[in-house]
mmCIF file of the C-alpha atoms, coordinates in Angstrom:
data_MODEL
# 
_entry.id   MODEL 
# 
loop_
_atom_site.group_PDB 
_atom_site.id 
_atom_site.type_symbol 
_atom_site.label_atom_id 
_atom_site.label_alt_id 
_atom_site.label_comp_id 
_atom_site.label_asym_id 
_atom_site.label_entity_id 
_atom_site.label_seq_id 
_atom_site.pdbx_PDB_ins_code 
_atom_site.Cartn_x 
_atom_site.Cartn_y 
_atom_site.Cartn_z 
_atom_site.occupancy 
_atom_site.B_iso_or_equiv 
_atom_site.pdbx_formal_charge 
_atom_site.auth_seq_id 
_atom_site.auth_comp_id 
_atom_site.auth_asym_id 
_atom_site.auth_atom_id 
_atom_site.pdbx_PDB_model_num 
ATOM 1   C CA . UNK A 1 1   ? -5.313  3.869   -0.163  1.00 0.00 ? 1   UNK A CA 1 
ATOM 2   C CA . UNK A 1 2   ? -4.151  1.901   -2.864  1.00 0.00 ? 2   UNK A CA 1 
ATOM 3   C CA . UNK A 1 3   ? -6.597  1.189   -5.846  1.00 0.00 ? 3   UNK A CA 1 
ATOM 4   C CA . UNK A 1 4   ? -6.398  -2.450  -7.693  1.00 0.00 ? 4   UNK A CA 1 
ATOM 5   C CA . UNK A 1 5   ? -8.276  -3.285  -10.886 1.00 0.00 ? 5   UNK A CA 1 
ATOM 6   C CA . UNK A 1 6   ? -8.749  -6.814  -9.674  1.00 0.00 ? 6   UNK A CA 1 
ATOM 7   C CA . UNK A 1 7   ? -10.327 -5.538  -6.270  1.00 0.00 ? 7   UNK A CA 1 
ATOM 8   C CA . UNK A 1 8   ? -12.627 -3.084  -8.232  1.00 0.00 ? 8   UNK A CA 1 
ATOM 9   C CA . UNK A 1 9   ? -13.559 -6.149  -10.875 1.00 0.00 ? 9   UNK A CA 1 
ATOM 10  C CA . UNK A 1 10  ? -14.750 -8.278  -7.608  1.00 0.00 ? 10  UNK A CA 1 
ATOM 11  C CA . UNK A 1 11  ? -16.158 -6.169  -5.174  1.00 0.00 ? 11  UNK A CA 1 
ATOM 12  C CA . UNK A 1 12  ? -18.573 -2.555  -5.086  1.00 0.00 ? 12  UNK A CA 1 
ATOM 13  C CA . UNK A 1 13  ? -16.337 0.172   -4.766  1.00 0.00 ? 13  UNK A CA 1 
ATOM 14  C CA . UNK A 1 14  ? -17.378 0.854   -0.758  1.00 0.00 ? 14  UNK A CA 1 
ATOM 15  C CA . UNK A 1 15  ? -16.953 -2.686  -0.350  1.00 0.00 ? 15  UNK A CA 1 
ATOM 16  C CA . UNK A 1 16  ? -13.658 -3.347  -1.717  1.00 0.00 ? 16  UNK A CA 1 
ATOM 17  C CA . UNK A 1 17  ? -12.393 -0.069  0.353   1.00 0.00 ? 17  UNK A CA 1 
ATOM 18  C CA . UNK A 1 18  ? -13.525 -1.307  3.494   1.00 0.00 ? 18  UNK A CA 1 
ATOM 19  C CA . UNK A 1 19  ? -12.084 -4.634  3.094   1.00 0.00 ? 19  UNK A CA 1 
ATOM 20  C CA . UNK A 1 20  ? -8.791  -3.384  1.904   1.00 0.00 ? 20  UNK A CA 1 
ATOM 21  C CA . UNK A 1 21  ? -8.905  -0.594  4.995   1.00 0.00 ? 21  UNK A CA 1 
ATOM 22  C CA . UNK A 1 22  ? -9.665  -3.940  7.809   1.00 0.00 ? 22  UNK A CA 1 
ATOM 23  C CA . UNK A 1 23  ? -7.883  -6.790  6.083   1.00 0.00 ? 23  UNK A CA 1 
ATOM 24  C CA . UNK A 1 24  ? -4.533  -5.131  5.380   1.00 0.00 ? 24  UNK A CA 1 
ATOM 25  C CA . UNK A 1 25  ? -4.771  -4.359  9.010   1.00 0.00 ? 25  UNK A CA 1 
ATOM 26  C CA . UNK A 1 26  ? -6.398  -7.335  10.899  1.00 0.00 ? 26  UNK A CA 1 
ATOM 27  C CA . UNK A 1 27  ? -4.843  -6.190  14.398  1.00 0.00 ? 27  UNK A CA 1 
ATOM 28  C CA . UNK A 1 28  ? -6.678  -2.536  14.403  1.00 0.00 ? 28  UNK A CA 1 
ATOM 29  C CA . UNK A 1 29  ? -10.122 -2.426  15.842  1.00 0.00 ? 29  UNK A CA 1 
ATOM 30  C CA . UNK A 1 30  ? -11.767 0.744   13.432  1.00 0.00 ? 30  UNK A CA 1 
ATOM 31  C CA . UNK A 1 31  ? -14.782 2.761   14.876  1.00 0.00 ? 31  UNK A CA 1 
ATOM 32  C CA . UNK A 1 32  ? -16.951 3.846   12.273  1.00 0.00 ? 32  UNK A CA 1 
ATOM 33  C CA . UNK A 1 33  ? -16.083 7.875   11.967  1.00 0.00 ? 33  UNK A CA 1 
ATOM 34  C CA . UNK A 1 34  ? -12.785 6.605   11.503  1.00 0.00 ? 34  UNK A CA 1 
ATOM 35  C CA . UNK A 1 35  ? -12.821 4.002   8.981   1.00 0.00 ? 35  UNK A CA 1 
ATOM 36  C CA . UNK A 1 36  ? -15.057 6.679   7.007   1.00 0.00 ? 36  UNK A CA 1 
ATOM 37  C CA . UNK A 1 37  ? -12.895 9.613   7.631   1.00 0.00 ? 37  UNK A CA 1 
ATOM 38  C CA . UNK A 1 38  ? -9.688  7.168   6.323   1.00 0.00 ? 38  UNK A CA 1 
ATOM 39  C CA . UNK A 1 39  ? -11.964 6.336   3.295   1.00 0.00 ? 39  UNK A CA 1 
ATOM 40  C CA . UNK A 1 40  ? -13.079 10.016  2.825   1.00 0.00 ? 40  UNK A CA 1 
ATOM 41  C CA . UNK A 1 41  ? -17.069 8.861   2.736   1.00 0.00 ? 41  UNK A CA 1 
ATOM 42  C CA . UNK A 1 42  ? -19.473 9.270   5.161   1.00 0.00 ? 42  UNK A CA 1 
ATOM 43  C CA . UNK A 1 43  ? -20.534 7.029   8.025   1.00 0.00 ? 43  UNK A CA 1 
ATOM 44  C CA . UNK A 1 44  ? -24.431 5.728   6.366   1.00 0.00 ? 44  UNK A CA 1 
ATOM 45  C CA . UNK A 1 45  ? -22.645 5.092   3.201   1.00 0.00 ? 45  UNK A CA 1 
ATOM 46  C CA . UNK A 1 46  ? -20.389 2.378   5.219   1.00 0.00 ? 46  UNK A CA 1 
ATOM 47  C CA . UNK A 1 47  ? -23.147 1.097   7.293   1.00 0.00 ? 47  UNK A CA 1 
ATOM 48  C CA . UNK A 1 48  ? -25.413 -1.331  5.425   1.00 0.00 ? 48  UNK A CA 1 
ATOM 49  C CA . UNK A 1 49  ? -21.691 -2.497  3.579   1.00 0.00 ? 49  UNK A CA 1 
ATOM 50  C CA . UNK A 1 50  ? -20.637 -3.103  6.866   1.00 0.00 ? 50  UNK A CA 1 
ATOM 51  C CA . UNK A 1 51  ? -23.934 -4.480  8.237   1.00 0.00 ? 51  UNK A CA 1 
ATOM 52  C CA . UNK A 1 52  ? -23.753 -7.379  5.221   1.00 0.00 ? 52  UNK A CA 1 
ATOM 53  C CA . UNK A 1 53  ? -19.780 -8.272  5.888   1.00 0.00 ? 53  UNK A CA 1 
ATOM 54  C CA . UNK A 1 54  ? -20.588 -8.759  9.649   1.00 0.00 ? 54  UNK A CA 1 
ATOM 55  C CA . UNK A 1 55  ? -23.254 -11.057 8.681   1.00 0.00 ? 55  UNK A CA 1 
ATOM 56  C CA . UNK A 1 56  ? -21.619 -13.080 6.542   1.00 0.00 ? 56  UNK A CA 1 
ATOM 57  C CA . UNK A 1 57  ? -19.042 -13.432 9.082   1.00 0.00 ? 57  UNK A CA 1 
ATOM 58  C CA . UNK A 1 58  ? -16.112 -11.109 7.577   1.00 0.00 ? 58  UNK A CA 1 
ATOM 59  C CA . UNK A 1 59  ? -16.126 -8.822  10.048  1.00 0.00 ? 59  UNK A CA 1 
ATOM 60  C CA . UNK A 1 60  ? -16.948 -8.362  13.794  1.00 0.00 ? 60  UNK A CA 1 
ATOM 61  C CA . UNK A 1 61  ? -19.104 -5.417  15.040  1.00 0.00 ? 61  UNK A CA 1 
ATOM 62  C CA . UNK A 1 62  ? -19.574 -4.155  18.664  1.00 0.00 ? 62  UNK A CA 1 
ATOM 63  C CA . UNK A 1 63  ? -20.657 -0.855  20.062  1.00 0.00 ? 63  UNK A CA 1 
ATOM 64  C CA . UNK A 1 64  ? -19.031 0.477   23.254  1.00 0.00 ? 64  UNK A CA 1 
ATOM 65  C CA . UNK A 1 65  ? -20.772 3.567   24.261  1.00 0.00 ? 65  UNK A CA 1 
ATOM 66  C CA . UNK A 1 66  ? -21.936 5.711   21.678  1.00 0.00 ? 66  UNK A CA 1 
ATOM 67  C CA . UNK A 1 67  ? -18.987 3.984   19.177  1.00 0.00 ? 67  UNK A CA 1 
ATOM 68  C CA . UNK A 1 68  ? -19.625 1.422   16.585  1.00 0.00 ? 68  UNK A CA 1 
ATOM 69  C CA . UNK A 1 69  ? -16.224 -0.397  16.354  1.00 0.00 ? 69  UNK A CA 1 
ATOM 70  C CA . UNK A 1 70  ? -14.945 -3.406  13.864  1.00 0.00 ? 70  UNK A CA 1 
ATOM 71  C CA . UNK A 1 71  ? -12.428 -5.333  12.582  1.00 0.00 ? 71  UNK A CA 1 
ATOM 72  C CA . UNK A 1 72  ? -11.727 -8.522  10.491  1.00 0.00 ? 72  UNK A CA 1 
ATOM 73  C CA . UNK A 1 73  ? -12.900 -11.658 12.163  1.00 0.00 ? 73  UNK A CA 1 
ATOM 74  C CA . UNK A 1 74  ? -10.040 -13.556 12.283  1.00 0.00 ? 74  UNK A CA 1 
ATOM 75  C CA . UNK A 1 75  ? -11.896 -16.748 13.181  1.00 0.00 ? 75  UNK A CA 1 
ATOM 76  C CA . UNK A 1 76  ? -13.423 -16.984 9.470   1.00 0.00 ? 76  UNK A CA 1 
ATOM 77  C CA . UNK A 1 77  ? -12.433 -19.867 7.269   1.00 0.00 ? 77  UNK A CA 1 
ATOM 78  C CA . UNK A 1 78  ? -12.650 -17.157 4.681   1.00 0.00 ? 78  UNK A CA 1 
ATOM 79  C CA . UNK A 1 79  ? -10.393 -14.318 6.475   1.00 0.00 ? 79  UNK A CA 1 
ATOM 80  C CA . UNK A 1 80  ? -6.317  -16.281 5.470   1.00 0.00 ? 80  UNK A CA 1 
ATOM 81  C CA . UNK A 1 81  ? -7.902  -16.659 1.709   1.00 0.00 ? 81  UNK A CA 1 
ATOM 82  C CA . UNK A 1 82  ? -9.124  -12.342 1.637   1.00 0.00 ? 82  UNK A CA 1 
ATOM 83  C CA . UNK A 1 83  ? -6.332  -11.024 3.333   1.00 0.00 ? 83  UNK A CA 1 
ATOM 84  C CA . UNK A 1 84  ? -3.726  -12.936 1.042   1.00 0.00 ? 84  UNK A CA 1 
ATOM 85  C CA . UNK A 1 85  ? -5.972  -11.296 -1.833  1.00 0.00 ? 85  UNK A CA 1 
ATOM 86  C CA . UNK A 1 86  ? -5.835  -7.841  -0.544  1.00 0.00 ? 86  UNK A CA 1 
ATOM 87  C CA . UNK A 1 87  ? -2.447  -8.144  0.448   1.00 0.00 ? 87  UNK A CA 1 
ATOM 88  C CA . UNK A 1 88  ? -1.374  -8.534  -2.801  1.00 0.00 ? 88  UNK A CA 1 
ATOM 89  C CA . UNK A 1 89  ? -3.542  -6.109  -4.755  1.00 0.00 ? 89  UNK A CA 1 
ATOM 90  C CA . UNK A 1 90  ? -4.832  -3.198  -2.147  1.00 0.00 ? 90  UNK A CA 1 
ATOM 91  C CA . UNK A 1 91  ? -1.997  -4.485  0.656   1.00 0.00 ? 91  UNK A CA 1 
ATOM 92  C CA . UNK A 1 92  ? 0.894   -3.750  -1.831  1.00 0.00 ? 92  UNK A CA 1 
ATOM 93  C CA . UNK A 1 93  ? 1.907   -0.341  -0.279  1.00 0.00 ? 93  UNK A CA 1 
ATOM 94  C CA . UNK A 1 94  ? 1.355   -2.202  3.481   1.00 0.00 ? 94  UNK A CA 1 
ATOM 95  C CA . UNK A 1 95  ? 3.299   -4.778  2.605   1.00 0.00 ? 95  UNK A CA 1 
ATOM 96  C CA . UNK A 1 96  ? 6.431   -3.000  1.765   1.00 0.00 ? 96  UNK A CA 1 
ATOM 97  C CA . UNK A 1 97  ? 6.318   -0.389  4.372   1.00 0.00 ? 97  UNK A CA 1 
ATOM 98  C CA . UNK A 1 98  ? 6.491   -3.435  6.599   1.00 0.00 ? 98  UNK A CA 1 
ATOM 99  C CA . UNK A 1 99  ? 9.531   -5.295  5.299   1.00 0.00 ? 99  UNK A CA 1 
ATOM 100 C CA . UNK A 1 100 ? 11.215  -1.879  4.520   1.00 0.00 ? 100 UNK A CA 1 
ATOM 101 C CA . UNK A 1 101 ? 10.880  -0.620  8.456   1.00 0.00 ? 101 UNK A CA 1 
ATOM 102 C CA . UNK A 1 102 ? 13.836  -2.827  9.501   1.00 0.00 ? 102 UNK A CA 1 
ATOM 103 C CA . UNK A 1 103 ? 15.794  -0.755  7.297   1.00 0.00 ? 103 UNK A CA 1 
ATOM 104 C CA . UNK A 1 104 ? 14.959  2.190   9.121   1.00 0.00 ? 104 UNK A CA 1 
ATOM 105 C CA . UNK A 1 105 ? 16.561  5.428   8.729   1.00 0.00 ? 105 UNK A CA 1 
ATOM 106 C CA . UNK A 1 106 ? 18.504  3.531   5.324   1.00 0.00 ? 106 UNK A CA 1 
ATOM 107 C CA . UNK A 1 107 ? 15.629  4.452   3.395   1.00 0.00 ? 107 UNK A CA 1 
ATOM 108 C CA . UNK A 1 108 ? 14.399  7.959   3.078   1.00 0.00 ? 108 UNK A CA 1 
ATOM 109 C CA . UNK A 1 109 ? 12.333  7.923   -0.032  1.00 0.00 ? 109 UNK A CA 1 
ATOM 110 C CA . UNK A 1 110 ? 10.423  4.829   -1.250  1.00 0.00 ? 110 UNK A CA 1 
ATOM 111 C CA . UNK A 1 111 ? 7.882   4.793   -4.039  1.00 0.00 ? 111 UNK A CA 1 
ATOM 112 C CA . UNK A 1 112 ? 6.204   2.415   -6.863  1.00 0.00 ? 112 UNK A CA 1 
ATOM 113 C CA . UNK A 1 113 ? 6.324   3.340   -10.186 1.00 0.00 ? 113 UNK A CA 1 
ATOM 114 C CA . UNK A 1 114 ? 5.118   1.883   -13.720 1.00 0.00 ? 114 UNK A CA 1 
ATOM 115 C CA . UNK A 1 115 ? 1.827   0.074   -13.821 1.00 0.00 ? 115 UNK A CA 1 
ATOM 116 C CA . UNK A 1 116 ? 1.622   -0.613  -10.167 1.00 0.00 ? 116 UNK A CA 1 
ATOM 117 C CA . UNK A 1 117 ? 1.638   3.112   -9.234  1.00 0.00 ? 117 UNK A CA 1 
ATOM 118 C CA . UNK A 1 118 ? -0.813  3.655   -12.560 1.00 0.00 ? 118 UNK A CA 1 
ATOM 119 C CA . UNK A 1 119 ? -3.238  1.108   -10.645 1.00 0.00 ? 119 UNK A CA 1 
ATOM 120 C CA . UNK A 1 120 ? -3.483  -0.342  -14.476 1.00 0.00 ? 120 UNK A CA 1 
ATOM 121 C CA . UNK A 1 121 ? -1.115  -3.700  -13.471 1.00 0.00 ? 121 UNK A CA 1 
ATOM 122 C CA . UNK A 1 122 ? -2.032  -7.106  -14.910 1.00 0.00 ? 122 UNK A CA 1 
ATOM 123 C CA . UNK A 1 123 ? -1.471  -10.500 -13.357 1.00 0.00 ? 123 UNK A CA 1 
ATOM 124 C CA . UNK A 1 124 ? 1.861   -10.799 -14.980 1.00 0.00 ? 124 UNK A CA 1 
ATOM 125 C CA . UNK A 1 125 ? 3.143   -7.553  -13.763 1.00 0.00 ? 125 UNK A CA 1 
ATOM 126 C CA . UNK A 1 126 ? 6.064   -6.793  -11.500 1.00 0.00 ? 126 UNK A CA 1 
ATOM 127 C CA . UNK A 1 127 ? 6.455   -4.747  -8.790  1.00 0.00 ? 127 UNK A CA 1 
ATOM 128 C CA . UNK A 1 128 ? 8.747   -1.151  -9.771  1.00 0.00 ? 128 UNK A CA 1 
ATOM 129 C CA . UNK A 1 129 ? 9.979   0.219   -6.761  1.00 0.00 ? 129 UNK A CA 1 
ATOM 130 C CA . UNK A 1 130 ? 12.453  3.168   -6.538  1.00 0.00 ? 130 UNK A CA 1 
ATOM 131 C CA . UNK A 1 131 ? 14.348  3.301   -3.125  1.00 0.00 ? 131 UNK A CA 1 
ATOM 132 C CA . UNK A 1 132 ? 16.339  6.424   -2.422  1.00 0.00 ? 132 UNK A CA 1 
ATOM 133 C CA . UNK A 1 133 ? 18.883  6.343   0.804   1.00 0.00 ? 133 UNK A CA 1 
ATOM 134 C CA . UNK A 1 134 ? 21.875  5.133   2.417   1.00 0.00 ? 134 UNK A CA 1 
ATOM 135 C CA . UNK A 1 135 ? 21.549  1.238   2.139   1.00 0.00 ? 135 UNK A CA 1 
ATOM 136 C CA . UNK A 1 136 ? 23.022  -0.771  -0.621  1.00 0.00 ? 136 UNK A CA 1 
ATOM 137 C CA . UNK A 1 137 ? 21.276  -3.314  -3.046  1.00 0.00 ? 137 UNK A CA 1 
ATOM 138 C CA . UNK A 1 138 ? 22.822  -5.999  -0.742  1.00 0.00 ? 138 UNK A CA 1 
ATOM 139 C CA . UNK A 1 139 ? 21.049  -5.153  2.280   1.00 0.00 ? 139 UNK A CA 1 
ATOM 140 C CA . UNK A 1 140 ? 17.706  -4.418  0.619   1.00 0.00 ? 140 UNK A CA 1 
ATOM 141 C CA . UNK A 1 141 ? 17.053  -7.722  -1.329  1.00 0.00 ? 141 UNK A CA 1 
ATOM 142 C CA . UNK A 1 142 ? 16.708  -10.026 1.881   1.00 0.00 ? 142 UNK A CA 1 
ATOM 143 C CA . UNK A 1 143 ? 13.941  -7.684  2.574   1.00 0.00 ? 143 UNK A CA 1 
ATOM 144 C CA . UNK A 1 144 ? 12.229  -7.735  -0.573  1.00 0.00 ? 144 UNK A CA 1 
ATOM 145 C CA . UNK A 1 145 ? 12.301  -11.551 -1.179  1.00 0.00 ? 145 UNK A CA 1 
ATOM 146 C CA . UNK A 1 146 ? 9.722   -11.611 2.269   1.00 0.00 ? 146 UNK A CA 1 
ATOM 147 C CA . UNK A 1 147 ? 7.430   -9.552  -0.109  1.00 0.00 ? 147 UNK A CA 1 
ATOM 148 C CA . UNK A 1 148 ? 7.771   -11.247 -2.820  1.00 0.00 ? 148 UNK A CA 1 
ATOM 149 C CA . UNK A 1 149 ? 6.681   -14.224 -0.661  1.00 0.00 ? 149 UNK A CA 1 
ATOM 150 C CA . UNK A 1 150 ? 3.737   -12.445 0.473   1.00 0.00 ? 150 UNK A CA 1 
ATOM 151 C CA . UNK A 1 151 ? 2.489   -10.883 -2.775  1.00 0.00 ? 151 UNK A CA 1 
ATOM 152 C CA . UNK A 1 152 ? 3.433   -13.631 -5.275  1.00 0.00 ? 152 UNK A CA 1 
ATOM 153 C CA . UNK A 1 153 ? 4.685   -11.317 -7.467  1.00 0.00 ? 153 UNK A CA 1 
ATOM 154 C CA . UNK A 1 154 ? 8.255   -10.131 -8.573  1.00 0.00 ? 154 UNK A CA 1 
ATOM 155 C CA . UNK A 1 155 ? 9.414   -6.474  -6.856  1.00 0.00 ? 155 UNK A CA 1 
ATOM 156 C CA . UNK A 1 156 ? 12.355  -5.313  -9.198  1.00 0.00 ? 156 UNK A CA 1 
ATOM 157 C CA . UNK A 1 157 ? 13.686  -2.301  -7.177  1.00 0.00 ? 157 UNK A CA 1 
ATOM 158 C CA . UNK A 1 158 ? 16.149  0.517   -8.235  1.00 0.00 ? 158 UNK A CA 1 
ATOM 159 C CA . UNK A 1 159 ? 18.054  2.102   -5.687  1.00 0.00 ? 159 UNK A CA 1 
ATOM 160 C CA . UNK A 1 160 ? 19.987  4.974   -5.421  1.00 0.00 ? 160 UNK A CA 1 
ATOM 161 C CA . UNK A 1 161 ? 22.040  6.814   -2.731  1.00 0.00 ? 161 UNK A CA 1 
ATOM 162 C CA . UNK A 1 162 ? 20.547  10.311  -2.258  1.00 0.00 ? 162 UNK A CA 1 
ATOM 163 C CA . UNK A 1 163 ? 23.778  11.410  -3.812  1.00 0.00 ? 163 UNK A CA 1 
ATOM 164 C CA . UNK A 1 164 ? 23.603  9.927   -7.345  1.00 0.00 ? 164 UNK A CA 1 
ATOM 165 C CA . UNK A 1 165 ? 19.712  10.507  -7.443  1.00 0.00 ? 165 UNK A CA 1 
ATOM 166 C CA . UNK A 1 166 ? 20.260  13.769  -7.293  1.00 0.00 ? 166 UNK A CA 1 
ATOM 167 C CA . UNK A 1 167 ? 23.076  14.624  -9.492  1.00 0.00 ? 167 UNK A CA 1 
ATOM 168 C CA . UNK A 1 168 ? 20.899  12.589  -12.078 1.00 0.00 ? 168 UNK A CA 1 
ATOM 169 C CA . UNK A 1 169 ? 18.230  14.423  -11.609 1.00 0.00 ? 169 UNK A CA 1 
ATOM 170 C CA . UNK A 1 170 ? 20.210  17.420  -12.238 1.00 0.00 ? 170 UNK A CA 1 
ATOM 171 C CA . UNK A 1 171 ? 21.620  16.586  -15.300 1.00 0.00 ? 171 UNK A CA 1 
ATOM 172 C CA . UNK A 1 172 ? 18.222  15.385  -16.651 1.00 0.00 ? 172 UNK A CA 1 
ATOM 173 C CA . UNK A 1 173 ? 18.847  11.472  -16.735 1.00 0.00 ? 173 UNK A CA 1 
ATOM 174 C CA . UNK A 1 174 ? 16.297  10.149  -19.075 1.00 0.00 ? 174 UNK A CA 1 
ATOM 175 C CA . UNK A 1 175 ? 15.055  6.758   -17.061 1.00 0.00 ? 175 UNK A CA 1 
ATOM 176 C CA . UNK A 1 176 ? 14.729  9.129   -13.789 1.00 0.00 ? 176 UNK A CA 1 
ATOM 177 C CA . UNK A 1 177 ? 13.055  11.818  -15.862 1.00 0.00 ? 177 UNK A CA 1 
ATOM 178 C CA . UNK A 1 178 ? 10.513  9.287   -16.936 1.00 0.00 ? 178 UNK A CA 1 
ATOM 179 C CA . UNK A 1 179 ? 9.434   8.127   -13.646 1.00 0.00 ? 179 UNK A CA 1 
ATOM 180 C CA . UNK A 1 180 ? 9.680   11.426  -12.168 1.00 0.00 ? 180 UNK A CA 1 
ATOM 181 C CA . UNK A 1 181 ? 6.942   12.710  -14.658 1.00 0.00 ? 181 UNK A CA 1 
ATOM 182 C CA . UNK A 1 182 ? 4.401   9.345   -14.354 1.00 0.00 ? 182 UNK A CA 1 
ATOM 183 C CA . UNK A 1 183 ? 2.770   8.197   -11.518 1.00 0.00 ? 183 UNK A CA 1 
ATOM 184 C CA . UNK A 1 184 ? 4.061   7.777   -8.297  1.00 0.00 ? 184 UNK A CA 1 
ATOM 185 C CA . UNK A 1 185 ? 2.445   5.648   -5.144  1.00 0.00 ? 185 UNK A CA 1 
ATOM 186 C CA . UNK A 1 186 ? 4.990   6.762   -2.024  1.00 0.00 ? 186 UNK A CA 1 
ATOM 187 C CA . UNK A 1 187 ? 6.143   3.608   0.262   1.00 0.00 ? 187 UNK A CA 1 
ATOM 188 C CA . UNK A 1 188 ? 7.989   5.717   2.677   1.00 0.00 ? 188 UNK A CA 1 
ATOM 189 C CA . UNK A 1 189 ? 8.699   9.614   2.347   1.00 0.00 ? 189 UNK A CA 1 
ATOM 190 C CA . UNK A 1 190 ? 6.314   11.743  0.245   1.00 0.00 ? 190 UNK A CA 1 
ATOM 191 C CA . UNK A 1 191 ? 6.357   13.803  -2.672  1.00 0.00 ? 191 UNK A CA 1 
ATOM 192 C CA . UNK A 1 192 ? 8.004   16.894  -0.681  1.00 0.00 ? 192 UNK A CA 1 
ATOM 193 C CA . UNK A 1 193 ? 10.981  14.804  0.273   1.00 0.00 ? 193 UNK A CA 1 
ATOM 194 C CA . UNK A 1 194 ? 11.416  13.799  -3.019  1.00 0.00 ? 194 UNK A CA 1 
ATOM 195 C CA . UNK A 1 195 ? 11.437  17.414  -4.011  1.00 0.00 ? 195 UNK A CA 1 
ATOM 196 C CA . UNK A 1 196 ? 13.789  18.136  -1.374  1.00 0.00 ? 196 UNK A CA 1 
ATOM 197 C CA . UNK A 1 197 ? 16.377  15.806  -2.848  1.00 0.00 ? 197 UNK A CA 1 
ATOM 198 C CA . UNK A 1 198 ? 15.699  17.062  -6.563  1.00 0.00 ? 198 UNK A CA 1 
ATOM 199 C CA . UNK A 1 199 ? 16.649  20.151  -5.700  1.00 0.00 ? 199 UNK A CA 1 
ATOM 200 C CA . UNK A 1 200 ? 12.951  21.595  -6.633  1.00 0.00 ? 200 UNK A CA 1 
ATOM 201 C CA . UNK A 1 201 ? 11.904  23.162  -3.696  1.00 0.00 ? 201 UNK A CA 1 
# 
């Protein structure tokens, strides 16, 4: 999951994780080896976190058999104001991978780059996504303008058909280069299919 300075400033670490895992994804109901599995911690390290969210009316707990389930209470006149926060901080990867599925097959590879995928972005900063596939500018813009919407910032993309990226890659293109060697945070595709087009398997 995605990492955000601002969520890290304003909440514990298990905390923030928690609410970024349940508020990015209000529909899902989580049960407790889950959530902790997807957050790589262990169950009594979410519990009393957990315990303190429910109470305050964040979340919603219920057991059903031997399963401890939850999920974002909905209900909360503080649940619109968090999720627009961790939508646009934690959310960002969420976010795109929803506007980008209509697309579909267009896109094959899809990743942030620059401060966003560094996790060092400021309030100012814009959104640097690389889109590799089959889909022009044209039909990629309508998309991103919904995110925009959604995360109040800017998304600048670059997009390439898998054709140029990888005869630019070839020949050592010096932009590509540089965001091939810095951080990446992968949208859609992963880090093999990005290979795969390079040429570097």
């Amino acid at each position: 999951m995605r990492r955000s300075p601002i969520i890290d400033a304003l909440f514990p670490e298990i905390r923030g994780k928690i609410l970024a895992a349940t508020l990015t994804r209000p529909e899902k109901s989580w049960y407790l080896s889950e959530l902790s599995s997807f957050l790589h911690t262990q169950p009594s390290s979410l519990q009393r976190e957990i315990d303190a969210l429910s109470k305050a009316g964040i979340l919603e707990q219920w057991r059903d058999g031997r399963r401890v389930y939850l999920k974002p209470d909905v209900l909360s006149p503080a649940f619109s104001d968090l999720k627009n926060l961790f939508d646009k901080t934690a959310g960002l990867v969420p976010v795109l991978q929803h506007v980008l599925e209509e697309l579909g097959d267009g896109i094959q590879v899809a990743f942030l780059y620059g401060s966003m995928a560094r996790s060092e972005e400021s309030s100012e900063s814009d959104v640097d996504l690389m889109l590799i596939g089959t889909v022009g500018l044209s039909e990629i813009v309508p998309a991103l303008r919904r995110a925009e919407a959604i995360l109040g910032r800017p998304v600048n993309p670059t997009v390439y058909s898998i054709e140029e990226f990888e005869r630019k890659a070839r020949v050592h293109d010096h932009f590509l280069g540089r965001v091939l060697s810095g951080s990446k945070q992968f949208v859609k595709g992963s880090e093999h299919e990005l290979e795969a087009i390079t040429g570097k398997e």
